[in-house]
N, C-alpha and C positions, 0 to 999 in steps of 0.2 A: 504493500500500500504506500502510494506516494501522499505524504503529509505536505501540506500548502503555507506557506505565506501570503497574505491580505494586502493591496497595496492602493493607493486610490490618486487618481490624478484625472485633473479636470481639462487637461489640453495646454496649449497648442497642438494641435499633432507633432509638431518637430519637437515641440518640448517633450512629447512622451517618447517620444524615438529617441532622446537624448538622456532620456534616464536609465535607459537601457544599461548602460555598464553599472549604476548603481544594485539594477535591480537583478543582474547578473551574478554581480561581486556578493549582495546577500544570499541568496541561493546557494552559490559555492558555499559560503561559510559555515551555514546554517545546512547543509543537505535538504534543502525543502525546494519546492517549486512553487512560483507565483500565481496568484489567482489577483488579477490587475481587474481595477473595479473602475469606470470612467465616469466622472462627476458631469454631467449633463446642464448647459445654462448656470453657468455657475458668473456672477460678476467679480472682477477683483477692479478694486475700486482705487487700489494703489500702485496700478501698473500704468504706466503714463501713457504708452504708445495706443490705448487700449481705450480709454476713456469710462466713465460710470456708467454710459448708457450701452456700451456695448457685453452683449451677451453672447452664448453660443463659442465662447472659444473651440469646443467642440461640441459637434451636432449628431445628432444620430447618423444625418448621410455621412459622416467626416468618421463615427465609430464604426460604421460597416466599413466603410472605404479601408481605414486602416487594420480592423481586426483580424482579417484574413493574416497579415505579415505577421502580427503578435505570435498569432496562435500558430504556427508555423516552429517555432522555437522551442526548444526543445528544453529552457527553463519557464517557459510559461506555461500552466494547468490550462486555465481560461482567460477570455479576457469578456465583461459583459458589463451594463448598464447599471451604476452603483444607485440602491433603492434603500437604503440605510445599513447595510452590514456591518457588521463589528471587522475595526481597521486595524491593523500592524501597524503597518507602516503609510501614514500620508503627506504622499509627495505635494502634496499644495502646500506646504508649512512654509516652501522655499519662497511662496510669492507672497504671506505674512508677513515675515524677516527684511524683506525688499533690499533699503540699502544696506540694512545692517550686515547682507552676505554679499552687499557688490552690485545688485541686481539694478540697472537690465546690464550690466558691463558681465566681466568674467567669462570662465567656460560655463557653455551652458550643463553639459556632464556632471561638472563637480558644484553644483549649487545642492545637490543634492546633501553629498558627501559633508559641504559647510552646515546643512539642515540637521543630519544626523551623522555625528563622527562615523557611526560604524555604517554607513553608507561609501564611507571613503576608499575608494580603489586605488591603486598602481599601476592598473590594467589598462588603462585608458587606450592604447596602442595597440590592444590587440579585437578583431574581430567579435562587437558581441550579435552580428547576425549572417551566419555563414552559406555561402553560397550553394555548396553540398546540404547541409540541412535544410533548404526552402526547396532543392530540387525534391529530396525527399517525400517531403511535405504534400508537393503536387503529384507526385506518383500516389502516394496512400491516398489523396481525398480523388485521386481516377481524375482530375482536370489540368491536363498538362499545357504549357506554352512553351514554344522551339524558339529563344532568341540568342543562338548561338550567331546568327544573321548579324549580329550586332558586334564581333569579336573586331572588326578594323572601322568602326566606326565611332563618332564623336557626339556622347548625349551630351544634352545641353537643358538646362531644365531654367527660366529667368522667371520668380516669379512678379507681380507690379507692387511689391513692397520691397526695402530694402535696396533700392537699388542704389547703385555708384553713379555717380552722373557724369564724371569725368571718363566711362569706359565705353566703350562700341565693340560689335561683333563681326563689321563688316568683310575683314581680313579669312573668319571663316569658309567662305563659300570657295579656298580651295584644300577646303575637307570635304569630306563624306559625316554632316552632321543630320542626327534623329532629336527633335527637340520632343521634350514629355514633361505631358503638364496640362492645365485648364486650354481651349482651344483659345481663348483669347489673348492669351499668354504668346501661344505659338503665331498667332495673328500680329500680333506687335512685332514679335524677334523675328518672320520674314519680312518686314519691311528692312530689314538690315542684313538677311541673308534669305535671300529669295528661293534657294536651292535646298533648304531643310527640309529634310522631311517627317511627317507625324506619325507619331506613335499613339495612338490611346490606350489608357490602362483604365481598365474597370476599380481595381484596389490596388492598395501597396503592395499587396505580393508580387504582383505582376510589374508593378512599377521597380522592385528591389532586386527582378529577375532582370529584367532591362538593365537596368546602371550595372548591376553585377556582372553580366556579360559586355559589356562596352569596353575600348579600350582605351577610353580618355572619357571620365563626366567633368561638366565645369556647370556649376549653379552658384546662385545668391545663398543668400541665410534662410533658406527655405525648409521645409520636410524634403525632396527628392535629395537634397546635398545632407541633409542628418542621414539620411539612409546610405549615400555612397559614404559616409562617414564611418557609420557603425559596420560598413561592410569592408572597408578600407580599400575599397578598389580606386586607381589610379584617379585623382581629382584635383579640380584648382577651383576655389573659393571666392568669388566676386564679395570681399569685404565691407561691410556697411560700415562708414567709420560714426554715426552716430548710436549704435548700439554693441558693440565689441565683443560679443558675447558669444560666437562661433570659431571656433579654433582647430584647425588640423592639426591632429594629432599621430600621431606614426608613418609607416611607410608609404611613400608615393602619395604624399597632404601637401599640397602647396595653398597659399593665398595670396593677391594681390591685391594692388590700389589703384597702379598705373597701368596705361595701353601699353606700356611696353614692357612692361613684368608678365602681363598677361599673352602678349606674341609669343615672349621668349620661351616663356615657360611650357604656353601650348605645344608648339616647335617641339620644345625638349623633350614630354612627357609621351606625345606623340610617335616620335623615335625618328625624325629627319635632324635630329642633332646627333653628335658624339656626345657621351657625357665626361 
């Protein structure tokens, strides 16, 4: 019998994707598995970017969207609609604490860690959603997707927050880039590379199969760059410098600020550079 830990957090979606090594790191320690509870219309009334009238940081279509990835993992029991359960561990304390942990600055990963010391990982570097375990994933539930298609290609994910405004994509269109993401998103970022092409994902599993097989993602501070993040596949990170709070962490993590960090770096990671 597998015994469970309680966990509960109310959204962003990329903020729950970035708790992930937290909720990893307990699991290990503990020998239990998580049963993630997701707080529904919840207002946090001291997060600036957000304001007091704004609700829904996560929504029911936003908890279907992402539950498929959760539950895919193989330290997560479930992941389902929190209706008052008795809680372990609640990751909302971190947006309580506010500045007192740094917020909205710092890694967004380790707010957790600052919430509850014994949250605190060393792991941050390594893998907490593996490419081989979501394949699996889709073999057992019988719905598979082939995006091996994607192994010499360039995701791109930009979403309409966060963005740098000193940066362009124009330089792209002599790649082979798949942009993924809302279609209006993709509607903007062809007016600057008219030669992309779309991807649609129903849910994050399929969106985390995508970047995982890719062999360059580049996103903003978004959920598609939290997922290449926790996945650590090869990425570079469009920086918001008014929120500072996304950080590459381990192998093949780059970010930047300028068009020309971002050329160089594409170029390099891509492989028409020597390193």
């Amino acid at each position: 019998m597998n015994y469970t830990i309680t966990f509960k957090h109310s959204g962003f979606m990329g903020d729950i994707i970035y708790s992930l090594p937290a909720i990893k790191h307990i699991c290990e320690e503990t020998n239990l598995i998580a049963d993630l509870y997701v707080f529904l219309d919840k207002t946090w009334e001291n997060f600036e970017d957000v304001g007091r009238d704004h609700k829904g940081l996560i929504d029911t279509k936003g908890l279907n969207f992402i539950a498929p990835l959760l539950q895919a993992l193989p330290y997560i029991n479930k992941v389902a609609m929190w209706k008052g359960e008795k809680i372990a561990v609640d990751l909302d304390r971190v947006k309580a604490m506010g500045q007192q942990i740094g917020l909205p600055h710092s890694h967004i990963s380790r707010w957790y860690g600052y919430a509850y010391p014994e949250l605190s990982t060393d792991k941050m570097h390594q893998r907490t959603i593996d490419l081989l375990e979501i394949h699996a994933e889709q073999i057992h539930s019988g719905v598979t997707f082939d995006y091996s298609w994607l192994s010499d290609k360039i995701v791109v994910n930009r979403s309409t927050r966060n963005l740098n405004p000193y940066i362009n994509y124009v330089f792209l269109y002599n790649y082979p880039v798949v942009f993924v993401g809302h279609l209006n998103e993709y509607e903007a970022f062809r007016e600057q590379v008219p030669n992309a092409e779309y991807l649609p994902c129903e849910n994050a599993l399929q969106l985390a199969l995508s970047i995982g097989h890719a062999r360059l993602f580049i996103g903003n501070q978004s959920m598609p760059f939290a997922i290449a993040e926790q996945m650590k596949t090869p990425r570079l990170l469009e920086a918001y410098a008014s929120a500072t709070n996304v950080i590459p962490t381990g192998e093949h993590g780059h970010d930047f600020y300028t068009q020309q960090s971002l050329e160089y770096l594409t170029d390099k990671l891509y492989g028409k550079t020597e390193n």
